[in-house]
N, C-alpha and C positions, 0 to 999 in steps of 0.2 A: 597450568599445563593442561595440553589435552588429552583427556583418556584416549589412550592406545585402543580403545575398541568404539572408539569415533567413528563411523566410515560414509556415513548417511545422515540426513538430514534429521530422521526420526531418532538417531542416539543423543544427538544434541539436546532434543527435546527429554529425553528418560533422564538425563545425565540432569539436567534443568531441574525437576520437579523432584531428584534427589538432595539437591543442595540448597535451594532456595529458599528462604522464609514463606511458609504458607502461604500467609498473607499476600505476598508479594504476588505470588507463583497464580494465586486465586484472581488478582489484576490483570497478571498478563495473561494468562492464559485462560480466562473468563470468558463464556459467552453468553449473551441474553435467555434470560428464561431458564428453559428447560434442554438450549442447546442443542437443536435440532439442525438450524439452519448450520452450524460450527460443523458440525457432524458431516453434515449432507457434502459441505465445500470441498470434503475428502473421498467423500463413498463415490458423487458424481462423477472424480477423476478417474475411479476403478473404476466406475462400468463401463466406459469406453475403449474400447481395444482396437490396439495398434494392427494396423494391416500390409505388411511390409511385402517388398516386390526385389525380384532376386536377381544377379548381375548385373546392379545398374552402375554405369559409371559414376566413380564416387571419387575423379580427381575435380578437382580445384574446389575443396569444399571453404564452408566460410558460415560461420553464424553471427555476420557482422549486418547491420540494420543502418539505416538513415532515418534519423526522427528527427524532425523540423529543422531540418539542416545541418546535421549534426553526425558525426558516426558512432555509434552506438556498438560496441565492440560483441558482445552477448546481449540479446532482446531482453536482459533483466536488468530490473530495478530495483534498489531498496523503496518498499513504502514508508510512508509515515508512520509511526510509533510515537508515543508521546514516551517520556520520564527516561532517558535510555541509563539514568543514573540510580535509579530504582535498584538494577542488577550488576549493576558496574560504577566504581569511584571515575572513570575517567566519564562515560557515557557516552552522549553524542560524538567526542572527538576522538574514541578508538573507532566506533564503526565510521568513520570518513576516510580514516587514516589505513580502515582496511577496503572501502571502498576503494577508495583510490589506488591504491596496490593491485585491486583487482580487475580495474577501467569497467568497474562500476555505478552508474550514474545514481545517487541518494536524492529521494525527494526527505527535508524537513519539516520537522512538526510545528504548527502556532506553540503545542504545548512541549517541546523540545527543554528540558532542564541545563542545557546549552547553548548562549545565545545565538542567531543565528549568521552573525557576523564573528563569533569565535568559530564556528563551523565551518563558514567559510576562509577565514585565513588559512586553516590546516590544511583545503581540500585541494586537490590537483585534477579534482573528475568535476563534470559538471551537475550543478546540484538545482534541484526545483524545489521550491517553496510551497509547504500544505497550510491553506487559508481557512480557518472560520469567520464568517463575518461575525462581523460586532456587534455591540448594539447600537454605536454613534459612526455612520460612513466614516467620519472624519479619524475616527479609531481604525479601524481595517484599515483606512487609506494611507497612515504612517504605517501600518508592516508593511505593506506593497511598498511605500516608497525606500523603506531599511533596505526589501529583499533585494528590489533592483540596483541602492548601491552597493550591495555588496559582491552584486554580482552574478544573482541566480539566473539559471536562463529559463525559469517557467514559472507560472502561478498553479497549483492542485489547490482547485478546491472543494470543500466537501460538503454534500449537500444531505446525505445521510442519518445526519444526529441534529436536529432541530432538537431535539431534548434528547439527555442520556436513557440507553435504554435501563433495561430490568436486570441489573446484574446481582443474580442473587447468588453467585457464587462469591464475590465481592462484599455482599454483606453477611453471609454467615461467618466469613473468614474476619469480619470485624477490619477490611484494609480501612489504611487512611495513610497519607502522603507522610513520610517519615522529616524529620529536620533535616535541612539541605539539600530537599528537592524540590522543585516548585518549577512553575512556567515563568522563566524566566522572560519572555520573549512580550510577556501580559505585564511586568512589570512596571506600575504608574497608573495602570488602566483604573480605572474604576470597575468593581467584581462587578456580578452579575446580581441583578436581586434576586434575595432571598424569598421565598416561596410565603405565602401569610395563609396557612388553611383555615384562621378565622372568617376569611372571604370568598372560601368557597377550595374550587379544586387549585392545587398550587401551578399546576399545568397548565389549563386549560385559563388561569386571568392572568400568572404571573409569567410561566417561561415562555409560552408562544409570542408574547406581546410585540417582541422585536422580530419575530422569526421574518429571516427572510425569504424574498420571491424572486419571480426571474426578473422583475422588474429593478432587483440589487443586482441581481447578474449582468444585467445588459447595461448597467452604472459602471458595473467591476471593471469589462471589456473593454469601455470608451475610457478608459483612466490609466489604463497602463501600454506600453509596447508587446510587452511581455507576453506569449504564448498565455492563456487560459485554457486549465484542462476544469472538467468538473470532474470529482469522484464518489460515485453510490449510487451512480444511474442504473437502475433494470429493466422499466418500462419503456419499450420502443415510443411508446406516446409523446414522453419527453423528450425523445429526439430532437424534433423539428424545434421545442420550445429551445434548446438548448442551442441549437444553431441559429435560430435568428439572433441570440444575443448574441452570438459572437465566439464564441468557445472555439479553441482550435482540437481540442482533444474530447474524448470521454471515457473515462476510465467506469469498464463495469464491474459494479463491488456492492458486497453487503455489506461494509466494515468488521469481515471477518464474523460473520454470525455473533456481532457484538450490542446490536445496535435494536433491530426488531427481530423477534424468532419465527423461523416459519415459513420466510421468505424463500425463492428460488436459490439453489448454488451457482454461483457464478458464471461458472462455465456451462450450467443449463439456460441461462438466461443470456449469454454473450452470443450466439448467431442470431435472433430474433435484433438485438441491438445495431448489430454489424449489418443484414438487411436493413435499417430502418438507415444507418447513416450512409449507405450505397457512396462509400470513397469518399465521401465529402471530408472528413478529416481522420487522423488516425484514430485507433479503439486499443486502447489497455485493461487487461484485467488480474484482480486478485482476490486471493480467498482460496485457502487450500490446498496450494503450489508446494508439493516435497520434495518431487522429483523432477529430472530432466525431462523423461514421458509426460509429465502433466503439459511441461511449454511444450512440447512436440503438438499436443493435443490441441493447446490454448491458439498456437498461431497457426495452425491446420484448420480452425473454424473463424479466423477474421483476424484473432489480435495482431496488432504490431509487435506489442512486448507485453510480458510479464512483471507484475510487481509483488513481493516478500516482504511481507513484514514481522510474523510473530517468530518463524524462524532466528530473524536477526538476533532477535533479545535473547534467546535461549542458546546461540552459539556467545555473544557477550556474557551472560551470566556464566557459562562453562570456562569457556577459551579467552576472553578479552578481545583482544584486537585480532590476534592471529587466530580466534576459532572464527572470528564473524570471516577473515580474509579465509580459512579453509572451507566452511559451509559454502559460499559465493563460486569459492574452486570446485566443490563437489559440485554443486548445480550446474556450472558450465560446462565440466566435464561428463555429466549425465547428460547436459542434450545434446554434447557433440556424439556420443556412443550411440542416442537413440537415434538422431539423424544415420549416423552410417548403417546402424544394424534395420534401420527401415528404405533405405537406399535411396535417401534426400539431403544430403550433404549441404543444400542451400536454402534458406529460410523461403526464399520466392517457391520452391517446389513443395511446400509444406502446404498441401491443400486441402478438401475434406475426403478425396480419396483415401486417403494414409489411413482415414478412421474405417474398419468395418461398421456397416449397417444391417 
């Protein structure tokens, strides 16, 4: 059940780190290092302020989007998470089953403890598929060929985590994946090698070995129909690299201050991106997002839409399916309130005037 003093996205989270096993709680809610960049993904959404304009006509309003042909009911998405069974026996198939209820579009995880052809039978919203490459093409290229029959209409993929960062909140807490969880989606694969620091650093001979380049990207693009977004991009530099493969998307993201610490907040780093991609194709971002004011802000400097992720787990570990479907609700209904109390009722008016400077 959900606590009666729910009302916001941040109770979900208190409510989370009350009930949770440590352990767990130190996974999900873990950032790299020292947790600066985690921090920052939030502090950057305060210091921007809303600049709203007074008697403006505020009929026929609408926060409904077109992305890649598609209508997009509210500019939010569920992101990727991996383990959604970590905090919930059902996992991945409550949060679809409340996406859907909420015509909320879910991207899935490689590391999803639900396969993603079980995900998809349940789902009635359209779902994108989040990609690690592999270490053998011919391994990524059967998930790509699962996602597309099962039905996804997009590839995320993630360019971010070439190795896991520094989670040292993960290892004081001693996590480790409990019985009957696992990536089920990797199942048959052959692991990853194990690191040999008799040969020196385990990073630097064993886990880069395979890492991939854009030269795997502009492979990825020529191999499927399927939309490709990448996601973890910050440097404008990579723009162009990312366009000549092929990408139809880019989503800007640290992986949630999970990944390297230190780095830009997203939403500091998402205009310099949006200039560099000048409309060539759509721009998402995540990292931070509690409130409805954060998307106000997000697609007032270029996003298309917004994507959620750590939120989800922490309304699943509270509520199950019907806290992740009321979180989804509160966020909707936070940026329909900020739209009207800033007197932009429609996503296309959401410009960078709305922010003071």
């Amino acid at each position: 059940m959900i606590p009666p003093d729910t009302v916001a996205l941040c109770d979900y989270e208190r409510h989370f780190h009350a009930r949770v096993d440590p352990a767990i709680a130190a996974y999900v809610a873990g950032a790299a290092a020292d947790g600066h960049t985690q921090r920052d993904n939030r502090a950057a959404f305060a210091r921007l302020r809303l600049l709203p304009r007074a008697l403006a006509d505020l009929s026929a309003p609408s926060a409904r989007k077109m992305l890649f042909g598609e209508a997009l009911a509210y500019p939010i998405l569920i992101a990727p998470s991996a383990y959604h069974r970590l905090v919930h026996p059902e996992g991945e198939l409550a949060t679809v089953h409340a996406a859907s209820l909420t015509r909320t579009w879910m991207t899935v995880s490689t590391q999803a403890s639900v396969t993603l052809e079980e995900i998809a039978r349940r789902a009635t919203t359209p779902l994108w598929f989040q990609l690690y490459f592999q270490p053998r093409r011919e391994h990524t290229l059967a998930l790509v060929r699962r996602a597309e029959q099962a039905g996804y209409r997009a590839l995320v993929v993630t360019l971010d985590a070439t190795v896991s960062g520094v989670r040292n909140a993960e290892q004081r807490a001693g996590f480790r994946l409990p019985a009957g969880v696992s990536a089920v989606n990797l199942d048959g694969l052959p692991p990853l090698p194990a690191g040999d620091t008799r040969r020196g650093s385990p990073v630097f001979r064993d886990m880069l070995r395979d890492a991939p380049t854009w030269r795997d990207l502009d492979w990825l693009c020529g191999q499927t129909r399927l939309p490709v977004l990448v996601k973890g991009l910050l440097h404008p530099a990579d723009v162009p690299l990312a366009l000549d493969a092929g990408v139809a998307g880019i989503i800007v993201s640290n992986h949630g201050g999970r990944t390297l610490d230190t780095v830009p907040a997203t939403i500091d780093a998402l205009p310099a991106v949006v200039q560099a991609v000048a409309g060539a194709v759509p721009v998402l971002v995540d990292g931070g997002i509690r409130r409805g004011t954060d998307i106000v802000k997000a697609i007032a400097l270029g996003a298309s839409a917004v994507m959620v992720g750590q939120p989800i787990l922490h309304a699943l570990a509270v509520g199950g399916m019907p806290g992740v479907a009321h979180a989804l609700t509160l966020l909707q209904t936070e940026l329909e309130i900020a739209m009207a109390l800033t007197g932009r009722v429609r996503l296309e008016t959401l410009e960078p005037d709305v922010l003071m400077r």
